[in-house]
Structures are given as structure tokens and as C-alpha cells.
C-alpha positions as a LaTeX table, in Angstrom:
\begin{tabular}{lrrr}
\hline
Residue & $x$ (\AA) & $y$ (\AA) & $z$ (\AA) \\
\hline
Unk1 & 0.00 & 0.00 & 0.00 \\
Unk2 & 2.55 & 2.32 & 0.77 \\
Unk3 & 4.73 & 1.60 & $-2.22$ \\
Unk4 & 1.59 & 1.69 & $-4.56$ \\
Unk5 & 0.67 & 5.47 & $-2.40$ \\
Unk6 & 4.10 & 6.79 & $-3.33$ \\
Unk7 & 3.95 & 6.06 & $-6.96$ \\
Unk8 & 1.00 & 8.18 & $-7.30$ \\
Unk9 & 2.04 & 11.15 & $-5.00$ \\
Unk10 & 5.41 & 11.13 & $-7.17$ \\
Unk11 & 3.10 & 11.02 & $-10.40$ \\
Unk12 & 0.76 & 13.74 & $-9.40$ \\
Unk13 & 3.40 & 15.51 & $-8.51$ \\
Unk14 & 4.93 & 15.58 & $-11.77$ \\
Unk15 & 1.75 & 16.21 & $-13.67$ \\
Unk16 & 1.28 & 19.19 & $-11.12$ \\
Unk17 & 4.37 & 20.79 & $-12.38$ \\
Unk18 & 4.22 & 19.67 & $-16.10$ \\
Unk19 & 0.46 & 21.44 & $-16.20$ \\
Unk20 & 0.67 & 24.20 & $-13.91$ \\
Unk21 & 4.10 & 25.80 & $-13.32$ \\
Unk22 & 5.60 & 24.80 & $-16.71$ \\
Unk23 & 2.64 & 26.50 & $-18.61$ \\
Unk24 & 2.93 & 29.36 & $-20.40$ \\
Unk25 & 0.29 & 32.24 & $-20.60$ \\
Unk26 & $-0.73$ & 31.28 & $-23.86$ \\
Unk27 & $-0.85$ & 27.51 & $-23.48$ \\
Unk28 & $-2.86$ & 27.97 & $-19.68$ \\
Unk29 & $-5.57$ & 30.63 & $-21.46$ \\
Unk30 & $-5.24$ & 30.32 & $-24.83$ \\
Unk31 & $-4.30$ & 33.79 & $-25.12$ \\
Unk32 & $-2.55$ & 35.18 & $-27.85$ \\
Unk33 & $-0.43$ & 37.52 & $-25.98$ \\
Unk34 & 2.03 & 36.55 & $-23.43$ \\
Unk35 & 1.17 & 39.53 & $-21.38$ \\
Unk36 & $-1.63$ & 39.41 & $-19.66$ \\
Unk37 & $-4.90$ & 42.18 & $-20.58$ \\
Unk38 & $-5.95$ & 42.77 & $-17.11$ \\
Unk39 & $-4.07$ & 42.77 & $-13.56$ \\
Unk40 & $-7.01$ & 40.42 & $-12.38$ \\
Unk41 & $-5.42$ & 38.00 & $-15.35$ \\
Unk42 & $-2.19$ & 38.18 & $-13.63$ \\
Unk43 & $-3.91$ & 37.87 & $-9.94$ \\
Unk44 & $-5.47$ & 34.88 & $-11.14$ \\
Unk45 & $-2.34$ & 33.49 & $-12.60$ \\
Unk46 & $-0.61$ & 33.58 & $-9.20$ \\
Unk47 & $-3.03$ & 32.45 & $-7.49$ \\
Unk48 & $-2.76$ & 29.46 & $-9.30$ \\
Unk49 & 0.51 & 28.78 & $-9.54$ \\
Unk50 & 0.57 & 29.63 & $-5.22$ \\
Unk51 & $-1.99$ & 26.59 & $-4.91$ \\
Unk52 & 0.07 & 24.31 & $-7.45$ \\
Unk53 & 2.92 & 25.14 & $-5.21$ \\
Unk54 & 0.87 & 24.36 & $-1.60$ \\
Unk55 & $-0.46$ & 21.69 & $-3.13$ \\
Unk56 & 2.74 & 20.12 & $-3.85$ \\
Unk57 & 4.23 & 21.35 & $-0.52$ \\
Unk58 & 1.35 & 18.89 & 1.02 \\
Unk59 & 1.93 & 16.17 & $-1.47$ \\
Unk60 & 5.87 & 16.55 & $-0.81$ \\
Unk61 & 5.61 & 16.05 & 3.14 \\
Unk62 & 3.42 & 13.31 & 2.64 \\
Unk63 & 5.73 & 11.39 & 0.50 \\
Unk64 & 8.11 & 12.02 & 3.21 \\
Unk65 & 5.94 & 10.60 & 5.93 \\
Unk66 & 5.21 & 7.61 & 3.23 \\
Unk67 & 9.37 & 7.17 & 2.77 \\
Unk68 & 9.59 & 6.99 & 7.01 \\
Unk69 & 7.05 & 4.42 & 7.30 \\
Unk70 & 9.29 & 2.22 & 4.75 \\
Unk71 & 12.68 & 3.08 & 6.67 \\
Unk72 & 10.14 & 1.90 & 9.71 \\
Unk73 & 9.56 & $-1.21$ & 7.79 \\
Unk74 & 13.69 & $-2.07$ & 7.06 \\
Unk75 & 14.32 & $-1.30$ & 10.47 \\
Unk76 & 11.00 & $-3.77$ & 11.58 \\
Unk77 & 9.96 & $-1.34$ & 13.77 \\
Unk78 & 6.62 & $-0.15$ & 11.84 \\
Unk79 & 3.16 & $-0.01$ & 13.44 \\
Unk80 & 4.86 & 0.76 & 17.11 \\
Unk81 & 3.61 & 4.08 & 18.20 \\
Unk82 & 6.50 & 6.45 & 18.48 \\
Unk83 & 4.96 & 8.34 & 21.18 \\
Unk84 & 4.22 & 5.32 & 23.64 \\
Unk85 & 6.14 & 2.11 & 22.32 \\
Unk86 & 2.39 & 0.16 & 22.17 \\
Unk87 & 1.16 & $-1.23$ & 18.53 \\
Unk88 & $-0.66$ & 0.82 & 16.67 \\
Unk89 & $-4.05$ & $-0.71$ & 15.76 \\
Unk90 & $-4.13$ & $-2.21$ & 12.52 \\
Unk91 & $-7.54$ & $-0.41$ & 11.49 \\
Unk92 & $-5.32$ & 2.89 & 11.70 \\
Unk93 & $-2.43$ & 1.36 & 9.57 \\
Unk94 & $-4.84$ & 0.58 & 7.10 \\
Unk95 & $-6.69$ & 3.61 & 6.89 \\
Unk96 & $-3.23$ & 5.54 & 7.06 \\
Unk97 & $-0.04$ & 3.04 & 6.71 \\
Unk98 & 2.39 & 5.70 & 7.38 \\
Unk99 & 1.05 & 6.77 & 10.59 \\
Unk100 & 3.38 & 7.22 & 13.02 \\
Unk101 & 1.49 & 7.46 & 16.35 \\
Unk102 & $-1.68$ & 5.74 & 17.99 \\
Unk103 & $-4.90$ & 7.96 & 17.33 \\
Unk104 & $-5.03$ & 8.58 & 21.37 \\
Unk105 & $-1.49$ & 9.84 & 21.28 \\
Unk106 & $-2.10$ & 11.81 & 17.80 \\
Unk107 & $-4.65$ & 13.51 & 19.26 \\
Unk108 & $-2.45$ & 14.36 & 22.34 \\
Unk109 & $-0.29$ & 15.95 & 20.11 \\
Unk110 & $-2.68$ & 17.75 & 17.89 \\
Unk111 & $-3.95$ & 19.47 & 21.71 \\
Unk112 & $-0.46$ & 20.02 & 22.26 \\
Unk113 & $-0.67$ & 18.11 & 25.37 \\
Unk114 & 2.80 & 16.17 & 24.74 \\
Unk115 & 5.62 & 17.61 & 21.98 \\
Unk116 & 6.83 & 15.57 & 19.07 \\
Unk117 & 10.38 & 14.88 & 20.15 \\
Unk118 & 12.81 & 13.52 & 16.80 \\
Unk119 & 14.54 & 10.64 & 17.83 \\
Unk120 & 18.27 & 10.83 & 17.75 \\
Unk121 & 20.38 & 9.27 & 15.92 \\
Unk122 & 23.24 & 8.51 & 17.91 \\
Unk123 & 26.69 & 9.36 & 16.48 \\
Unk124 & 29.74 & 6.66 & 16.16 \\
Unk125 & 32.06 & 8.85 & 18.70 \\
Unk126 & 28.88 & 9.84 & 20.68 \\
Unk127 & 28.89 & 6.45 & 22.34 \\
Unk128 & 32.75 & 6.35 & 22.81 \\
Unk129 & 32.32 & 9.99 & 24.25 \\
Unk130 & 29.04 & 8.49 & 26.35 \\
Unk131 & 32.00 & 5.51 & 27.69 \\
Unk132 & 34.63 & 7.66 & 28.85 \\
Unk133 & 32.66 & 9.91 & 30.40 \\
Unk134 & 32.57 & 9.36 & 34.77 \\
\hline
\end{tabular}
């Protein structure tokens, strides 16, 4: 699921850019002119290329969150909740496979009741720097 998921985020993706940033002004309006005739033209014309761009922004972080879930997977540590170490319910996975928290701890979160903390990645010499120390 996730593999088939990332295949179309990278393919909408690319058909985002191919039809909305990579247009010209003539081939998005049909105008035959490359200026546009009116500043609400132009207004219109970033507005649209602004929501292409969120859009993509979304679709970018997602295929992020989609590329953690199959690190998660390699390292066969996928469906444990980051936030409490307990499995995350497969209804959830299925419904969203790269989820990274239980719904009750998600929700937490999204209350800001707990912070997301990163989990380090701990560092060759960090651990002989960790031994040494008294």
C-alpha cells in the first residue's frame, strides 16, 4: 500500500508541475499575448501557480511521511507508536499506513498536550564519548 501510495504522490506531482508551473500564458488561457490584458489576469495566474505550489508542498511532506514508514519497515519497527512504544491498531495502519502514532497519542499531540520529540540518531564517537565519560 505504501509503495503503490508513493507512486502516485510522485506522479501527481509531476503532472502538477508539467500542467501548472511549466505552462505558459498562452498555453494555460489560450491567449494570444504573453502579457496578460488585465491585472485580475495576472492575480489569477498567481493564485494558481501559489496553490500548485501548496499543493505540492502537502503532497511533498506526505511522501516524506510515506518514505519513514518504509525506513520503519527495514528497520521492523513499523506499526509501534513512536509516542508510547504500544502497537498501533491495525484499522489505523490501514486507513493511514504511514502513521506514526496511535490515534489517542495523535490527538495528544494535535492538543499540544505532549511535543513531538525527533529521535536521535546517535553518532559513532557519541557512544565512545558516552564511555569515557565518569
Amino acid at each position: 500500500m505504501l509503495l503503490d501510495k508513493r507512486r502516485e504522490i510522485v506522479g501527481d506531482v509531476s503532472e502538477m508541475q508539467e500542467g501548472c508551473l511549466r505552462k505558459s500564458r498562452l498555453d494555460a488561457a489560450g491567449d494570444l499575448s504573453s502579457m496578460p490584458i488585465h491585472m485580475a489576469d495576472l492575480g489569477t495566474d498567481n493564485f494558481e501557480q501559489e496553490f500548485a505550489l501548496d499543493l505540492m508542498d502537502g503532497e511533498r511532506k506526505l511522501l516524506h511521511e510515506i518514505d519513514d514508514a518504509l525506513e520503519r519497515i527495514e528497520r521492523r519497527i513499523y506499526g509501534i507508536c513512536e509516542g508510547t512504544g504500544q502497537p498501533i491498531p491495525k484499522a489505523r495502519l490501514a486507513a493511514q499506513p504511514w502513521a506514526r502514532y496511535c490515534v489517542e497519542y495523535a490527538r495528544k499531540l494535535e492538543a499540544g498536550l505532549v511535543t513531538q520529540q525527533e529521535q536521535p540518531v546517535p553518532d559513532e564517537h557519541e557512544e565512545e564519548f558516552d564511555q569515557e565519560s565518569p
